[in-house]
C-alpha positions in Angstrom: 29.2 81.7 127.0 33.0 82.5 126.0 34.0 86.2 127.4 37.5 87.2 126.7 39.2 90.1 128.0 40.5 92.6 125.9 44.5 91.4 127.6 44.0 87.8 126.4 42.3 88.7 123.1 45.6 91.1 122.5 47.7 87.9 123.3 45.8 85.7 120.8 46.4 88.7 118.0 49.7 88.4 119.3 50.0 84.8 118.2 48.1 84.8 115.1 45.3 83.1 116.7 42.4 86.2 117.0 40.2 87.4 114.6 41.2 88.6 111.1 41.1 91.5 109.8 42.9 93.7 112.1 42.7 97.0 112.1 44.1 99.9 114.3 42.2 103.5 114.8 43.1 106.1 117.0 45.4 103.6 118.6 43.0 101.1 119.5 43.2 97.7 117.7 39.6 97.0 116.0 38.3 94.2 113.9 35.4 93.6 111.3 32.1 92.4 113.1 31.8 89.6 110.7 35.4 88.3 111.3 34.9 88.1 114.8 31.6 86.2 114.5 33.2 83.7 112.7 36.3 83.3 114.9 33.9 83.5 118.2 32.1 80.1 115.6 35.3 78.3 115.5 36.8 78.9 119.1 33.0 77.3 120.4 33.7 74.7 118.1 37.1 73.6 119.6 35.9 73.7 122.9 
């Protein structure tokens, strides 16, 4: 199982390398369900 913490996941955004779909509300970043699933996909497949 892959856990990131919300720090390293902020870095990864940082670098272009999170999820797509960014999206801020009420100052906290947020993205679509479905864009996460698919990034959480690929990042099991690298490893």
């Amino acid at each position: 199982m892959i856990i990131y913490k919300p720090r390293t996941l902020a870095n990864l955004d940082c670098k272009g390398r999170g999820p797509d779909g960014r999206l801020t509300i009420g100052g906290k970043v947020c993205y679509p369900r479905d864009q996460v699933v698919i990034w959480l996909a690929d990042q099991v497949k690298k490893k």
